[in-house]
VOGU-3710 file (C-alpha; in Angstrom, 3 decimals, decimal comma):
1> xxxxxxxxxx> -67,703/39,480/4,412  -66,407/41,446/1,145  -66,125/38,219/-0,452  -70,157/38,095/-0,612  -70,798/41,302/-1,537  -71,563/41,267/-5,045  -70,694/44,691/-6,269  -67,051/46,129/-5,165  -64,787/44,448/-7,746  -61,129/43,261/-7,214
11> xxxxxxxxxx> -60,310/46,688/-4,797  -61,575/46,078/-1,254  -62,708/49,523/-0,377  -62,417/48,979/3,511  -64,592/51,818/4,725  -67,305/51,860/2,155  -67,648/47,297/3,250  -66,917/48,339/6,892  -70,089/50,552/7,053  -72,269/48,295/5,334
21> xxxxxxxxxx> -71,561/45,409/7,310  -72,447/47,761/10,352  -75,841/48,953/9,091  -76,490/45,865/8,335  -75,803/44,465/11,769  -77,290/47,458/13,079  -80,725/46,679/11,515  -80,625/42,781/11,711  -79,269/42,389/15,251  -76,559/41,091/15,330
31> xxxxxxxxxx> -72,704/41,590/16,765  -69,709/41,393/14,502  -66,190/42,577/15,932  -65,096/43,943/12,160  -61,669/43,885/12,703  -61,134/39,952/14,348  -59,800/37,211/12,487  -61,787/34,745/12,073  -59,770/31,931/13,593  -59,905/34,041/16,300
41> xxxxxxxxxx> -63,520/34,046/16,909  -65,733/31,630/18,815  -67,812/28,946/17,345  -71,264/31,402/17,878  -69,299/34,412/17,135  -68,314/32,775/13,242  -71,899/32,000/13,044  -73,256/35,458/13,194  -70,655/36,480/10,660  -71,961/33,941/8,491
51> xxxxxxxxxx> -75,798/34,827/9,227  -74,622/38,437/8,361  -73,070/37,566/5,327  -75,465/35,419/3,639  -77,685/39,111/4,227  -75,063/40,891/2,693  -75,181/38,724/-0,379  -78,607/39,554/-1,574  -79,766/35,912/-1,719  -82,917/35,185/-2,268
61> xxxxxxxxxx> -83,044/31,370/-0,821  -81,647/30,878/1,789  -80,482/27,898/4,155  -79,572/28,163/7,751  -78,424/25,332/9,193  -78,886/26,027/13,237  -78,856/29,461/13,244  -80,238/29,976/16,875  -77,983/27,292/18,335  -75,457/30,155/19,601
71> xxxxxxxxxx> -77,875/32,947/20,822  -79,761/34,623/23,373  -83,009/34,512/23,787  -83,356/38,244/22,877  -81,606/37,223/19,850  -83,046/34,562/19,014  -86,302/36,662/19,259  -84,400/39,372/16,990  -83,582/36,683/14,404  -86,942/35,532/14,323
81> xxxxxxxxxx> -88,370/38,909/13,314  -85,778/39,214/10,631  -86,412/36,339/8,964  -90,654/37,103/9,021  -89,333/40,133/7,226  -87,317/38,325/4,634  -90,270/36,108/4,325  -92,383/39,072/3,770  -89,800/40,777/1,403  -90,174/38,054/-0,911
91> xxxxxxxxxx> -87,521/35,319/-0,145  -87,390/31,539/0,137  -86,549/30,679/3,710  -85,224/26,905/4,697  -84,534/26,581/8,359  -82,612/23,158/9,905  -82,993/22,940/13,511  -83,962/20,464/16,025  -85,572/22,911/18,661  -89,665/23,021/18,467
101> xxxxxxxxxx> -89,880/26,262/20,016  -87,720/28,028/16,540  -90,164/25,975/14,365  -93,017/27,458/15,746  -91,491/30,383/16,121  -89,883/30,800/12,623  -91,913/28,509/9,936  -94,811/28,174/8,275  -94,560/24,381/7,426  -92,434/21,558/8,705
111> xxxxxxxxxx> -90,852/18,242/6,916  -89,628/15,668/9,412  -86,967/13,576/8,036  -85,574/10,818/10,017  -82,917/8,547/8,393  -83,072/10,209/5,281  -86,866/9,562/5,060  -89,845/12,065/4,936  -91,896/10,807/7,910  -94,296/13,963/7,599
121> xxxxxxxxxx> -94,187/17,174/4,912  -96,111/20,250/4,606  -97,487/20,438/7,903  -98,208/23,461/9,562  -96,395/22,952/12,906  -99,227/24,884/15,250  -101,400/22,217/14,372  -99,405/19,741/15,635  -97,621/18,973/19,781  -94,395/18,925/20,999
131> xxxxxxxxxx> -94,499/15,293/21,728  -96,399/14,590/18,079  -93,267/16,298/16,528  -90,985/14,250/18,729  -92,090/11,239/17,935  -92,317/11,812/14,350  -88,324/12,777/14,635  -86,890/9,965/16,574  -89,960/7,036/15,861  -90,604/6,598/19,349
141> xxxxxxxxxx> -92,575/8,264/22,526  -89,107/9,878/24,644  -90,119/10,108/28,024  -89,140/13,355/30,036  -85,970/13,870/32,536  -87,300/14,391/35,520  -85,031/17,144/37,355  -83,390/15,620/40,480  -83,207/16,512/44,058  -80,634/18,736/44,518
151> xxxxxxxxxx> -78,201/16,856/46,907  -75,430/17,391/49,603  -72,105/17,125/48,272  -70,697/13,454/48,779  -67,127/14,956/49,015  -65,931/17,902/50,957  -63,338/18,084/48,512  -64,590/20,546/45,735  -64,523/19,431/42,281  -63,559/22,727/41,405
161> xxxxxxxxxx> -62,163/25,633/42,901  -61,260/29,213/41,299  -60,369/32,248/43,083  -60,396/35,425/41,534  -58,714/33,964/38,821  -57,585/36,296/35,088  -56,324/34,726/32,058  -54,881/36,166/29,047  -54,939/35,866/24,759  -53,169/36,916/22,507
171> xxxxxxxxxx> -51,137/40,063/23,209  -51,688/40,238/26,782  -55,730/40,395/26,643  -57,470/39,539/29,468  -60,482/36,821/28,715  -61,308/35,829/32,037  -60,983/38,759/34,626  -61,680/37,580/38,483  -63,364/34,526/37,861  -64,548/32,452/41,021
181> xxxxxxxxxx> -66,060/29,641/41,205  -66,581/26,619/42,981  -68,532/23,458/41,743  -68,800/20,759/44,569  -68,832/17,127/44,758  -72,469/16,131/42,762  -73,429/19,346/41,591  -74,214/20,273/37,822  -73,011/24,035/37,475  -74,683/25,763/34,203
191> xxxxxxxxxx> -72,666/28,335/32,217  -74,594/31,068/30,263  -73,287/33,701/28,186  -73,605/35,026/24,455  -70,945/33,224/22,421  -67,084/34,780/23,273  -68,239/35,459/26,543  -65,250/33,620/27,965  -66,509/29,950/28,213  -64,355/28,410/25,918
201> xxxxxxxxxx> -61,648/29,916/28,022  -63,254/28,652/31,285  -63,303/25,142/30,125  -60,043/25,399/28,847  -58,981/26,725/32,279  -61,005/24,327/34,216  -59,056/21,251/32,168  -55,596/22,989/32,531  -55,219/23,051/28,889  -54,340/27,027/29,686
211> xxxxxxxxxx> -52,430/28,575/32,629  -53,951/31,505/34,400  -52,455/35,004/34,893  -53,287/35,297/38,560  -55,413/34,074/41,327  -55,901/30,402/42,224  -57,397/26,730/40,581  -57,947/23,440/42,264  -58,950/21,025/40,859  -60,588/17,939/43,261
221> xxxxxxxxxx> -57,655/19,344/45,063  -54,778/19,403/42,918  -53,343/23,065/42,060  -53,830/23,318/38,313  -52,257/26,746/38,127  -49,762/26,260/35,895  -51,826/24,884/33,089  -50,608/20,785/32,903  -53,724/19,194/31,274  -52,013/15,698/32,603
231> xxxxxxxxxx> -52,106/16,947/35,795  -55,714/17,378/35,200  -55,929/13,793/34,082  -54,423/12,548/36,793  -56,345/14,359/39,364  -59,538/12,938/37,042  -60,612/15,592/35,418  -62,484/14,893/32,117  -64,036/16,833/29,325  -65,809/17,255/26,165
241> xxxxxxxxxx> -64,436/20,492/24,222  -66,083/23,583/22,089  -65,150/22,538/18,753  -63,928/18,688/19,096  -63,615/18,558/15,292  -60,566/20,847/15,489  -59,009/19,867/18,806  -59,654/16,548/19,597  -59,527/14,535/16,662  -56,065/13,011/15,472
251> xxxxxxxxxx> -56,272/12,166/11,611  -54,974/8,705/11,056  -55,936/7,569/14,594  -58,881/4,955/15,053  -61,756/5,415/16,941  -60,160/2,716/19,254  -56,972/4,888/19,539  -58,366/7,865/20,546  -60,275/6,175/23,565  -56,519/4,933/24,384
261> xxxxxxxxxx> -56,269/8,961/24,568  -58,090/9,233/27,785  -55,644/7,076/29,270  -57,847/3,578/29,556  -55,568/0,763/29,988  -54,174/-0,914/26,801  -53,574/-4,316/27,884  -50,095/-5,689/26,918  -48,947/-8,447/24,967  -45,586/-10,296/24,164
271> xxxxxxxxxx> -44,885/-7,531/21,240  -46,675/-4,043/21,964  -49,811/-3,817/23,032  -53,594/-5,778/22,315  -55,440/-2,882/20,423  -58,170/-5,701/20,134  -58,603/-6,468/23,773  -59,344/-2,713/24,341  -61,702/-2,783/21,699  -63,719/-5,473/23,086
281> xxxxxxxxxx> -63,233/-3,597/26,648  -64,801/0,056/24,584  -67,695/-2,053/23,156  -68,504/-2,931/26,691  -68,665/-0,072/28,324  -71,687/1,075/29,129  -71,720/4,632/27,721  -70,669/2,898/24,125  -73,778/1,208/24,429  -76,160/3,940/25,114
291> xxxxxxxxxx> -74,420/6,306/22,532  -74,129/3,225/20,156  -70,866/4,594/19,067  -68,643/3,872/16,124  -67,142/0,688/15,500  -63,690/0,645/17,217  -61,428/0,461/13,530  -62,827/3,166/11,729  -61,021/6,359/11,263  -62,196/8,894/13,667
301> xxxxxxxxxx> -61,493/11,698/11,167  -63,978/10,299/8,297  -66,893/10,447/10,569  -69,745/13,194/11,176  -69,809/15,592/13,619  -72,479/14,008/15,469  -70,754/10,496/15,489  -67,422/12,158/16,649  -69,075/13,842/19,553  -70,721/10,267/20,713
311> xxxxxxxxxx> -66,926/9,315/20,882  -65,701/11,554/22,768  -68,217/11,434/24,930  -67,601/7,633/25,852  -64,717/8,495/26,141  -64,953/11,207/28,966  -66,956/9,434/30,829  -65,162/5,801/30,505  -62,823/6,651/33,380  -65,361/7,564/35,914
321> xxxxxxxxxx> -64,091/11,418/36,504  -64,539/13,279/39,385  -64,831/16,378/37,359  -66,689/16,691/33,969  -65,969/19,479/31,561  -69,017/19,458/29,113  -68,455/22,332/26,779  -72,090/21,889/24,384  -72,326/17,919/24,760  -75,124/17,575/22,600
331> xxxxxxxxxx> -74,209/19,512/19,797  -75,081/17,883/16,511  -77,054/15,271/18,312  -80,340/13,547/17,854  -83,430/14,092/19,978  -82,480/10,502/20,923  -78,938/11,067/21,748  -79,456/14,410/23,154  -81,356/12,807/26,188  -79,259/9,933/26,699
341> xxxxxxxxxx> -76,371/12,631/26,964  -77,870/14,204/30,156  -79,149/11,249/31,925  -75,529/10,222/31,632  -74,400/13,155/33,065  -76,722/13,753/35,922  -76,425/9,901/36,658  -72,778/11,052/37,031  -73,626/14,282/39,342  -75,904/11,991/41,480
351> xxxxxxxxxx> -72,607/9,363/41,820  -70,508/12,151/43,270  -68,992/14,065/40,019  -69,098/17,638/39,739  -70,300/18,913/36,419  -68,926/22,014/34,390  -71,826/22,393/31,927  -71,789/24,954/28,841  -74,893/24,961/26,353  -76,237/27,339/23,939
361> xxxxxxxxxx> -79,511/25,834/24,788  -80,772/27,511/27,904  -83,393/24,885/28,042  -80,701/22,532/28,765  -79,601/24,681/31,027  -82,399/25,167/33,109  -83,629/21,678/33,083  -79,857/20,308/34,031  -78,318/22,550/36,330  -78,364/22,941/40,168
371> xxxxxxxxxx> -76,958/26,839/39,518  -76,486/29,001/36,391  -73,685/30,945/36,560  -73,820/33,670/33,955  -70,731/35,431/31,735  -70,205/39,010/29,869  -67,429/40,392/29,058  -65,071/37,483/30,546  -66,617/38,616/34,111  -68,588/36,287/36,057
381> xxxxxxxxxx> -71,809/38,875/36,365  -74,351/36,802/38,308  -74,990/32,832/39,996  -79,113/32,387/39,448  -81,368/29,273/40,871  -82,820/28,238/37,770  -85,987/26,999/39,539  -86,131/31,112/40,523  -85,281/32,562/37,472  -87,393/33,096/33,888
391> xxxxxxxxxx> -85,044/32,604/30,915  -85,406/36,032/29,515  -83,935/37,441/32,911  -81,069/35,603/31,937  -80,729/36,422/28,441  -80,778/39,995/29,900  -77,612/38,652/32,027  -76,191/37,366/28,964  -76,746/40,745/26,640  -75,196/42,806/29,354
401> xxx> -78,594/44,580/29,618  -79,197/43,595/33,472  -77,112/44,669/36,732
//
């Protein structure tokens, strides 16, 4: 953050920057541990740092590029009345998002572009409907997801099973403290909670990629204690991760290659193995089709974030799992995309899968999940029936401001 601040020189005067940034967070908001690094932080966490540093900087245009993805809705109500005052104060506001409610909400006029073309400009966005704006963003009428039936599990055998379960960070930390939870056999489980809240842990957890402290994890009823991701895969356990632009992508590999990565069969020839044949066997999969993802020889590494996350998607989902880990699916996604992404998935609940689901979009939430289990603190602090539940009440769960 000192590296915005315009007026403290080559000498970083730690107490005099350290109480700025917190009257500054103080009056806009927002929560910034001070003394993390910021490798350390969460993807929503980083955000908020740079929200509160592009403040700090005494801009007067500003951009922000998804700046509600991450929050609350108290937040996201907090961030809206900062910018009308920034507005007010005199500055030049440009907000990129693809949620209608934080147009409204936030702008004054709205500019559609869709494949790098205006397709409307200027218009102020009360005077126009959700489904008006939709269309005008993807060039065709989407039609709804219904929400389905909530059904009996087709398994006894839990997808998922955690029992009072604590893991650890760096220096002995605990993250997760008791966790339980169990997701059955065709049930879509929602996970709320302000960013760092402990669900990049739980996913992590959930696909063995970390062991746990204490307590117990099944997974479709394998012990995963020990933290053995291929014991995960094996078991057929699949996921999509936090930030798949720093974990999952190997530079140099093809897009090919890394669906090889979720162990699909490469067929075999007389020398090696037929990297052709499996892309042939990619382009027909189903998913590859909806997502309409990269062609199969293209580095993975030179592609958007958007067109890395249809990729990875495919390839979670090629190997029919019996346990899906979708940390924010439909992050960077079109309107298009986004909805293809969660028929997928429910069509994979309703055929017997049991589905991990973090979003920042509570909307997502709500509309895909059977239960809502919310996180603070790394503590499991309530399970809600989104069909019973108003959002706020669980941004209140989220905050910490709600027994």
């Amino acid at each position: 953050m000192a590296l915005a601040l315009p007026e403290h020189g080559f000498r970083l005067r730690r107490r005099a920057v350290a109480q700025l940034i917190g009257e500054a967070a103080e009056r806009y908001g927002l929560k910034v541990r001070q003394r993390a690094r910021i490798r350390d932080l969460s993807m929503g966490e980083r955000q908020q740092v740079e929200i509160l540093k592009l403040l700090l900087s005494g801009a007067r245009t500003m951009i922000l590029d998804e700046p509600t993805s991450l929050l609350a809705p108290q937040e996201v109500d907090a961030l809206a009345t900062v910018l009308r005052e920034l507005r007010d104060e005199g500055l030049a506001l440009a907000l990129i998002t693809h949620k209608l409610a934080d147009v409204r909400a936030m702008c004054d006029r709205v500019t559609v572009l869709r494949g790098g073309v205006v397709q409307m400009d200027g218009i102020d966005p009360s005077t126009l409907s959700d489904a008006k704006l939709v269309e005008a963003v993807v060039g065709r009428h989407l039609p709804q997801i219904r929400p389905r039936p909530r059904q009996l599990p087709v398994d006894p055998t839990p997808a998922l099973e955690a029992v009072e379960i604590d893991v650890e960070a760096e220096r002995g930390r605990l993250v997760l403290h008791g966790v339980s939870l169990t997701i059955e056999r065709g049930e879509v489980v929602g996970v709320a909670g302000v960013s760092g809240s402990g669900q990049r842990e739980l996913a992590e957890v959930a696909l063995a990629l970390r062991s746990i402290r204490s307590g117990s994890l099944q997974v479709l009823g394998f012990d995963m204690c020990d933290g053995r991701p291929d014991k995960a895969l094996d078991a057929g356990a699949a996921g999509v991760s936090e930030d798949p632009l720093a974990t999952d992508v190997v530079h140099g590999l093809t897009v090919t290659e890394h669906m090889a990565l979720s162990r699909l069969e490469v067929p075999k020839r007389a020398l090696g193995y037929d990297w052709r044949a499996l892309e042939r066997a990619v382009d027909a999969l189903p998913e590859a089709h909806t997502l309409k993802i990269a062609e199969g020889r293209r580095l993975l590494s030179t592609l958007s974030g958007g067109n890395v996350q249809r990729v990875l998607l495919c390839r979670a989902l090629a190997r029919d799992p019996g346990l899906i880990v979708a940390a924010y699916p439909t992050r960077g996604l079109d309107l298009a995309n986004v909805m293809a992404t969660q028929e997928m998935l429910l069509r994979r609940a309703r055929d017997g899968a049991g589905v991990l689901l973090m979003s920042e979009d509570l909307d997502e939430l709500f509309l895909m999940s059977d239960r809502i289990v919310v996180l603070h603190g790394g503590r499991v602090v309530a399970s809600v029936d989104p069909e019973r539940t108003e959002r706020h009440d669980v941004g209140s769960l989220m905050l910490g401001l709600a027994a």
